[in-house]
N, CA, C and O atoms as a Tinker XYZ file with bonds, in Angstrom:
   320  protein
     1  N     -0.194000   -6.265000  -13.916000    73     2
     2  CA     0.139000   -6.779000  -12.601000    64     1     3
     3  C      0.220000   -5.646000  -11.592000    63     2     4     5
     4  O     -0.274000   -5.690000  -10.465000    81     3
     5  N      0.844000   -4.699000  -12.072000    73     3     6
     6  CA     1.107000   -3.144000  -10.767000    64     5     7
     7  C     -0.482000   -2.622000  -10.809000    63     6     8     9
     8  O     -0.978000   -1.824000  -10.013000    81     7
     9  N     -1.148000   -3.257000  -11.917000    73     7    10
    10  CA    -2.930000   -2.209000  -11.306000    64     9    11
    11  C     -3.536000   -2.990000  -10.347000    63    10    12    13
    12  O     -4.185000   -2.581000   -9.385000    81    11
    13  N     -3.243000   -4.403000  -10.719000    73    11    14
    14  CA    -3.731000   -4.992000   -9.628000    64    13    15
    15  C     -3.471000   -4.973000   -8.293000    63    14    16    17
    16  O     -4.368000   -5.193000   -7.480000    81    15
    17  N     -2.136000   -4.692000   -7.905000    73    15    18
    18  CA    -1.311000   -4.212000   -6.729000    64    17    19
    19  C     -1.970000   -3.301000   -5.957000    63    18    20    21
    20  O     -2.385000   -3.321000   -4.798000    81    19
    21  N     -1.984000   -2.058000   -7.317000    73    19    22
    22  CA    -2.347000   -0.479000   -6.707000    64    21    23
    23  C     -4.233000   -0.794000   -6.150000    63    22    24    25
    24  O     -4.865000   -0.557000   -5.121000    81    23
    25  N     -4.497000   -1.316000   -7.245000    73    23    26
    26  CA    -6.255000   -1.232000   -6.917000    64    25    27
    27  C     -6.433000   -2.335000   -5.431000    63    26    28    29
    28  O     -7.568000   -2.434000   -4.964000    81    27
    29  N     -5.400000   -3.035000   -4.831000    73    27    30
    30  CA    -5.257000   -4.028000   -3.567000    64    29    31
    31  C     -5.116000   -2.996000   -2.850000    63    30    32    33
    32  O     -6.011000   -2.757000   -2.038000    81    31
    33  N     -4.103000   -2.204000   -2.930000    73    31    34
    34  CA    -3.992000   -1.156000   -1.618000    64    33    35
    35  C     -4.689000   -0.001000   -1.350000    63    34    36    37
    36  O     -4.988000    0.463000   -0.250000    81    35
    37  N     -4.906000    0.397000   -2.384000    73    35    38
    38  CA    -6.312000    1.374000   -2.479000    64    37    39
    39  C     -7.391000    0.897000   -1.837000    63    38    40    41
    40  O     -8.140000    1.631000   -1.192000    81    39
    41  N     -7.543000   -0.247000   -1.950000    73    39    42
    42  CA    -8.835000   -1.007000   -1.630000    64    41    43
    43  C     -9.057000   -1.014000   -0.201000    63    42    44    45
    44  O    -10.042000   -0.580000    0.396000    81    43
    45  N     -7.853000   -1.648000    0.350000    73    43    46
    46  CA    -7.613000   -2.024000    2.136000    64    45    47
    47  C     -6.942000   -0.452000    3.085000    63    46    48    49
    48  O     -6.920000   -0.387000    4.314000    81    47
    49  N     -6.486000    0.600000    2.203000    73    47    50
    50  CA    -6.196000    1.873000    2.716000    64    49    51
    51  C     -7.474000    2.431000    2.758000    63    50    52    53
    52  O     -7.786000    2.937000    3.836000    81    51
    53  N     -8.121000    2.457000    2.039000    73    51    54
    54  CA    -9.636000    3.256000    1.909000    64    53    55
    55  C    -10.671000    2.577000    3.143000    63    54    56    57
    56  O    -11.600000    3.249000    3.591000    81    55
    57  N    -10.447000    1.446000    3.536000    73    55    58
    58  CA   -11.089000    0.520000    4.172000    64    57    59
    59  C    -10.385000    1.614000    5.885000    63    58    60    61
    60  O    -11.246000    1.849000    6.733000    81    59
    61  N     -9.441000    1.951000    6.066000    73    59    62
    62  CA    -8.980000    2.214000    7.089000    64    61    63
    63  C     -9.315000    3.498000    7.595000    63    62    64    65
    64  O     -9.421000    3.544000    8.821000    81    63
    65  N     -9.495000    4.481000    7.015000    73    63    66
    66  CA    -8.775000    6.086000    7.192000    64    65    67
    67  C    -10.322000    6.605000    6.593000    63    66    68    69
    68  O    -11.154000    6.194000    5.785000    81    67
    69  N    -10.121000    7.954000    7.670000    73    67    70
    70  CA   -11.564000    8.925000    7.691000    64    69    71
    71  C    -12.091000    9.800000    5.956000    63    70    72    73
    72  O    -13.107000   10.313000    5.488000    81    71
    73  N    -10.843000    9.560000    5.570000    73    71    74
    74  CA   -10.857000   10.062000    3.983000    64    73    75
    75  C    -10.388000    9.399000    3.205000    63    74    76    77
    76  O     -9.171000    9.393000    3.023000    81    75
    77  N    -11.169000    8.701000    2.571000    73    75    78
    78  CA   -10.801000    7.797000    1.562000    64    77    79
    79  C    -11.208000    8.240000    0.100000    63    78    80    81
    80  O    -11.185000    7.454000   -0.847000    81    79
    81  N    -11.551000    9.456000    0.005000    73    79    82
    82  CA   -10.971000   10.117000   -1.531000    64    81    83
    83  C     -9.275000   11.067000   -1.159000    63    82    84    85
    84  O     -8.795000   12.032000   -1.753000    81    83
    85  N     -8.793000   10.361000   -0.071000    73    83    86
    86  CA    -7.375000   11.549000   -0.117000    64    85    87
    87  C     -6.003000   10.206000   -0.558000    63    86    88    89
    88  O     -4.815000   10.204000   -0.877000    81    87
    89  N     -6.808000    9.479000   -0.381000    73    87    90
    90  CA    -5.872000    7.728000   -0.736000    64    89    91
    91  C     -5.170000    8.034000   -2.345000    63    90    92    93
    92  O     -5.858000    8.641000   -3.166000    81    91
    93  N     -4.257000    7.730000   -2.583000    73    91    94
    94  CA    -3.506000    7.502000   -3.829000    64    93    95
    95  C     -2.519000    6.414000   -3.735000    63    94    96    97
    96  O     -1.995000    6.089000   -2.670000    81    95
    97  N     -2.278000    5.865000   -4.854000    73    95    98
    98  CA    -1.107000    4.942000   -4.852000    64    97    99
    99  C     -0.354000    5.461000   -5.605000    63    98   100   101
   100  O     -0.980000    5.582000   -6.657000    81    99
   101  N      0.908000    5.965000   -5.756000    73    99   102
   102  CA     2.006000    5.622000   -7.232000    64   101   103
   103  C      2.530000    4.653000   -7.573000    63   102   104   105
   104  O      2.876000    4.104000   -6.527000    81   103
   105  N      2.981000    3.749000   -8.820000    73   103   106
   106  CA     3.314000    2.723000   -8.763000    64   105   107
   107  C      4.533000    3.099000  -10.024000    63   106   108   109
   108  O      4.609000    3.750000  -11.065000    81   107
   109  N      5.319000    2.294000   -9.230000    73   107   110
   110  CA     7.325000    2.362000  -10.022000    64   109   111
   111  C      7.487000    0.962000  -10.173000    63   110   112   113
   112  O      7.383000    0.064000   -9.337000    81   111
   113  N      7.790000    0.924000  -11.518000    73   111   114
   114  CA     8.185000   -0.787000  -11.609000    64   113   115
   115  C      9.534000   -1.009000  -12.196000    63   114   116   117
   116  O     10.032000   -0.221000  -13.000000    81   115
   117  N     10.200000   -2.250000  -11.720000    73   115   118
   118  CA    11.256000   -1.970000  -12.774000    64   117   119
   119  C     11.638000   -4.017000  -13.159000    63   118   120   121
   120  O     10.808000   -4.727000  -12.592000    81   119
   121  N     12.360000   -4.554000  -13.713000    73   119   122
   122  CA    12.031000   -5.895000  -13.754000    64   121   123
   123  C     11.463000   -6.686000  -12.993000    63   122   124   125
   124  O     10.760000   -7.572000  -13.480000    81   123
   125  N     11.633000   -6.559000  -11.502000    73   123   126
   126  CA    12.116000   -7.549000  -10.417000    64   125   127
   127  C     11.219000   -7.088000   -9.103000    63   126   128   129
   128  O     11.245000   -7.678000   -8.023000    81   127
   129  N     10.571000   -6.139000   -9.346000    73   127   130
   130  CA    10.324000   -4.898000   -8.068000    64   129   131
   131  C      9.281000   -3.896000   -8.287000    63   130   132   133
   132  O      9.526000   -2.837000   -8.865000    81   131
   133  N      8.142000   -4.199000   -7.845000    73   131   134
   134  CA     7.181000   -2.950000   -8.028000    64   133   135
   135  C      7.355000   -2.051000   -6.409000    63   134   136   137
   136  O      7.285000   -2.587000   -5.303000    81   135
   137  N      7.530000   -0.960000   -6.614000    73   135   138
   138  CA     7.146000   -0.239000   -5.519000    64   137   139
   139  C      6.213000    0.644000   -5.145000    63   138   140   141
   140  O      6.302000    1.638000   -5.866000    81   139
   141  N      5.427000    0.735000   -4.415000    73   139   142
   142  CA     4.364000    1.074000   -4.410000    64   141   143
   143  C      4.215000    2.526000   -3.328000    63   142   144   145
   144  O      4.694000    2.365000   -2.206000    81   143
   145  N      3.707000    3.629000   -3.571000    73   143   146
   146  CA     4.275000    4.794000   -2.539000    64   145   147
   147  C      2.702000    4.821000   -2.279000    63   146   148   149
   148  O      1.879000    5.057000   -3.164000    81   147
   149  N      2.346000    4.506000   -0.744000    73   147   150
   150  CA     0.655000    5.127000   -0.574000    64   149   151
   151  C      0.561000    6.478000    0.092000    63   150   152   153
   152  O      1.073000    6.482000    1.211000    81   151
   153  N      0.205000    7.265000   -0.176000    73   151   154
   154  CA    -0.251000    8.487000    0.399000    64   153   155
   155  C     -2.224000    9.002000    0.924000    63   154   156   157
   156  O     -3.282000    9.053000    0.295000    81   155
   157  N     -1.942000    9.194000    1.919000    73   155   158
   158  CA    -3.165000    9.756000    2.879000    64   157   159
   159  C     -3.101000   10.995000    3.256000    63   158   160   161
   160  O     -2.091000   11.698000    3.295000    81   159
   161  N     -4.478000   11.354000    3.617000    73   159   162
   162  CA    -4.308000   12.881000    4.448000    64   161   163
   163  C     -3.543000   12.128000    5.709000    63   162   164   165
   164  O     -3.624000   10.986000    6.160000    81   163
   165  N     -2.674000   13.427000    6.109000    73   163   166
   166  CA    -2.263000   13.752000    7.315000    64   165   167
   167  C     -3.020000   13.423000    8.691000    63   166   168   169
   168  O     -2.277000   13.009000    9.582000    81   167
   169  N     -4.529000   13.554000    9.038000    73   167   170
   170  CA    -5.151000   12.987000    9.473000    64   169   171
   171  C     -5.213000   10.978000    9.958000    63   170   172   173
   172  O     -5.518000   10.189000   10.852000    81   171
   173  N     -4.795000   11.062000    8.900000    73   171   174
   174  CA    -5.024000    8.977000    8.331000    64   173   175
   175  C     -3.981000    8.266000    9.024000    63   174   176   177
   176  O     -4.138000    7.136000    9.488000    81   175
   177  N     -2.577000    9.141000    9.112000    73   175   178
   178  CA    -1.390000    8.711000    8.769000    64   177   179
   179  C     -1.279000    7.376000   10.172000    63   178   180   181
   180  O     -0.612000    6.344000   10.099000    81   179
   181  N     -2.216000    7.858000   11.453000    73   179   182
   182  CA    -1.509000    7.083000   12.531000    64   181   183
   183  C     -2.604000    5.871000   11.865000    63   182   184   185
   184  O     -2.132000    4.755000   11.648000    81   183
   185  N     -3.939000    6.115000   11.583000    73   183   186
   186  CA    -4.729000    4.907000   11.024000    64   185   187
   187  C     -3.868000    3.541000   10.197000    63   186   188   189
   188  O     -3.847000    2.335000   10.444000    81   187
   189  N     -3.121000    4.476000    8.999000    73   187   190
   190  CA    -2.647000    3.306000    8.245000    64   189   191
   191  C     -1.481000    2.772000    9.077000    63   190   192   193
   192  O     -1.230000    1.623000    8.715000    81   191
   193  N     -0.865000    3.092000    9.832000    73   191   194
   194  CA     0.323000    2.607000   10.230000    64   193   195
   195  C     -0.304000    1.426000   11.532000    63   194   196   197
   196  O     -0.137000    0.209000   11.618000    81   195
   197  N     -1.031000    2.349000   12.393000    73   195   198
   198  CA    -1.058000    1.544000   13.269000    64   197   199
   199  C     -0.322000    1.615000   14.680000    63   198   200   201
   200  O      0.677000    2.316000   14.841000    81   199
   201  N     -0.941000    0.765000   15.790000    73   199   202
   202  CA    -0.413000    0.831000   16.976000    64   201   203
   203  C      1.411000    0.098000   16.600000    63   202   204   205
   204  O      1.431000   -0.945000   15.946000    81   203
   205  N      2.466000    0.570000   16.945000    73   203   206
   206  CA     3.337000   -0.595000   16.396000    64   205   207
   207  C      3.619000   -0.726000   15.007000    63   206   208   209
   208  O      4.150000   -1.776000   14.644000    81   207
   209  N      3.342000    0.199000   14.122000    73   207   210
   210  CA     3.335000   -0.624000   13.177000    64   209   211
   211  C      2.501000   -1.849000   12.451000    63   210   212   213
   212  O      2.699000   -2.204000   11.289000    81   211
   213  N      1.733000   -2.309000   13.163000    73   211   214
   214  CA     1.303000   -3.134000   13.033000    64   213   215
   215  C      0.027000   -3.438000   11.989000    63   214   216   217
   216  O     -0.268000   -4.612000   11.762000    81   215
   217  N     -0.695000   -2.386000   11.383000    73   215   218
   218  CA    -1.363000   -2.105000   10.282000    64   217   219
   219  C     -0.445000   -2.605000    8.850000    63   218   220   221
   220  O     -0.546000   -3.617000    8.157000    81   219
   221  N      0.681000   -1.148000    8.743000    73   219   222
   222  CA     1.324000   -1.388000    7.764000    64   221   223
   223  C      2.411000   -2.561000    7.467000    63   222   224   225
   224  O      3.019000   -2.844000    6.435000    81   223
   225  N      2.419000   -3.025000    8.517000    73   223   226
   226  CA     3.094000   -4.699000    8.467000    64   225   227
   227  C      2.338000   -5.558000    7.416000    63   226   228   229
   228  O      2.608000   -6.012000    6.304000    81   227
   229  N      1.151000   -5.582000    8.355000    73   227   230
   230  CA    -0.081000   -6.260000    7.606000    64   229   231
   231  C     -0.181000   -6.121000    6.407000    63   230   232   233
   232  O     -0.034000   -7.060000    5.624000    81   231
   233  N     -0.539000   -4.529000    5.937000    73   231   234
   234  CA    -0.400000   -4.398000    4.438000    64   233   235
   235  C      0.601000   -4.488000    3.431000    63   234   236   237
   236  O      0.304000   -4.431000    2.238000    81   235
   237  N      1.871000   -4.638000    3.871000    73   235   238
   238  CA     3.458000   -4.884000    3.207000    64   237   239
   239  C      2.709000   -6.469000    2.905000    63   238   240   241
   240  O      2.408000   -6.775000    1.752000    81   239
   241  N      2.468000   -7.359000    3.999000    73   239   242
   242  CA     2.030000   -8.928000    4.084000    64   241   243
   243  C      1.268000   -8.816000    2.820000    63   242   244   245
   244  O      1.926000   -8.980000    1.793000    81   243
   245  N      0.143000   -8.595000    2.715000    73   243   246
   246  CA    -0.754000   -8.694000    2.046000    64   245   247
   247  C     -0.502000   -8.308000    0.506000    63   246   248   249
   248  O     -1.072000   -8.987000   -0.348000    81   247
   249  N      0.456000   -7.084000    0.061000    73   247   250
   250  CA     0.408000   -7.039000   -1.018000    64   249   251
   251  C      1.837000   -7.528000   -1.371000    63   250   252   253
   252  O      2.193000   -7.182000   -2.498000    81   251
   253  N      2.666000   -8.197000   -0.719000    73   251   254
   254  CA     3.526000   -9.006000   -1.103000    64   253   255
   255  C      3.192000  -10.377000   -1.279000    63   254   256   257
   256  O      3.987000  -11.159000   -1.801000    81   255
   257  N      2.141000  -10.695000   -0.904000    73   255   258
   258  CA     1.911000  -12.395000   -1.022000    64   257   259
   259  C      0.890000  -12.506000   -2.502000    63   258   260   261
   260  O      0.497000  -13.560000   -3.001000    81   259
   261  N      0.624000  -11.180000   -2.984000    73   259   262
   262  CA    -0.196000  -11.033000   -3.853000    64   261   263
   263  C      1.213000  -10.734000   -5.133000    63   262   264   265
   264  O      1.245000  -11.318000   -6.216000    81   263
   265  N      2.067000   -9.907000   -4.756000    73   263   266
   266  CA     2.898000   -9.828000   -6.091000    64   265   267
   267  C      3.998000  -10.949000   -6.117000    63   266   268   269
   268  O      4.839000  -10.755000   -6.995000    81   267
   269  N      4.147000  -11.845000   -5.514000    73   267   270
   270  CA     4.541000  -12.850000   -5.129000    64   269   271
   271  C      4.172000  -14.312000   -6.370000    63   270   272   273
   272  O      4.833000  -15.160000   -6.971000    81   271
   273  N      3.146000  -14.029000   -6.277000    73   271   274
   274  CA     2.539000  -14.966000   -7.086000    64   273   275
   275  C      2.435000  -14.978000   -8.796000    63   274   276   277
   276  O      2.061000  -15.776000   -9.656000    81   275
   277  N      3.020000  -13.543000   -8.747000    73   275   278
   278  CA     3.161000  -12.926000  -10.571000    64   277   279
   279  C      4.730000  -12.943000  -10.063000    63   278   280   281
   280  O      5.286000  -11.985000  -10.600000    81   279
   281  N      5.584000  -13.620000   -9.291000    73   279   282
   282  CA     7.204000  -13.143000   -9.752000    64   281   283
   283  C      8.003000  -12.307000   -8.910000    63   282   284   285
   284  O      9.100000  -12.594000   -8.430000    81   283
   285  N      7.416000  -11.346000   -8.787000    73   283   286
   286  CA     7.602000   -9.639000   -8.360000    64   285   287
   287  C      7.833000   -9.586000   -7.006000    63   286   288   289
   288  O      7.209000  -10.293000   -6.215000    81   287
   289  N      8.535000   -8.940000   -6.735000    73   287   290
   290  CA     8.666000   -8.351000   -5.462000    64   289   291
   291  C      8.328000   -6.931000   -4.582000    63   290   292   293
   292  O      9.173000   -6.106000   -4.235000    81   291
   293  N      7.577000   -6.899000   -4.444000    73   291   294
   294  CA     6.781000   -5.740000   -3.917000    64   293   295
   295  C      7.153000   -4.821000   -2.755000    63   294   296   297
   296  O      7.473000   -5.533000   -1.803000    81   295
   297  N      7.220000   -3.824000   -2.522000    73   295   298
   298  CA     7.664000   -2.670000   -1.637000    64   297   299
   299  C      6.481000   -1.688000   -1.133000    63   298   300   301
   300  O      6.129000   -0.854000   -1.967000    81   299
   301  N      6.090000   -1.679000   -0.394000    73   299   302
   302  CA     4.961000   -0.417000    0.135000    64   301   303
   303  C      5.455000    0.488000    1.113000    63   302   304   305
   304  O      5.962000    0.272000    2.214000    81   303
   305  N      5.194000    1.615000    0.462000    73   303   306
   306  CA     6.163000    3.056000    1.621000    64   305   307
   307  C      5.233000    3.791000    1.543000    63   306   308   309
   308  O      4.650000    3.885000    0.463000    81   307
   309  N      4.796000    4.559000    2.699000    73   307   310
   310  CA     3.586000    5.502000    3.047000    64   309   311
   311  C      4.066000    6.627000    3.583000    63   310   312   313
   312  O      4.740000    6.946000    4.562000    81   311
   313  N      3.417000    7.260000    2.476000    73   311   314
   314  CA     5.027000    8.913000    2.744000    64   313   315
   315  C      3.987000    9.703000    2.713000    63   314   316   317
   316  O      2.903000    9.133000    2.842000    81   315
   317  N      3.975000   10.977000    2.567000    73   315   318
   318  CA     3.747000   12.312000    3.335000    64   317   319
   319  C      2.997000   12.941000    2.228000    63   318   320
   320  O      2.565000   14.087000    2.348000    81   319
């Protein structure tokens, strides 16, 4: 269930940002809760986020309605 997660955000981060071999996901699971840490070049960072926020809204949306459906509750944090 968390590869499927990771290979979702990989998928739609790579889709965004000028370097999409600098994309990684980590994935932490624990019963109830996958969390998901995406990291980009430095470059990317205003790409994935967005005017507002409004990118990474989208993508919290998207891969929560996806771990949603296995149970899980999903977390996406885009750190440094």
């Amino acid at each position: 269930m968390e590869v499927e997660l990771k290979q979702l955000l990989e998928y739609l981060a790579r889709a965004l940002v000028d370097h999409p071999d600098d994309v990684t996901v980590e994935v932490t699971e624990t019963d109830t809760t996958v969390v998901l840490e995406l990291s980009v070049a430095r470059e990317d960072i205003g790409k994935v986020i967005g005017k507002q926020g409004r990118i990474a809204r989208a993508l919290r949306t998207v891969v929560k309605a996806s771990a949603v459906k296995n149970g899980k509750r999903a977390i996406v944090e885009i750190v440094d």
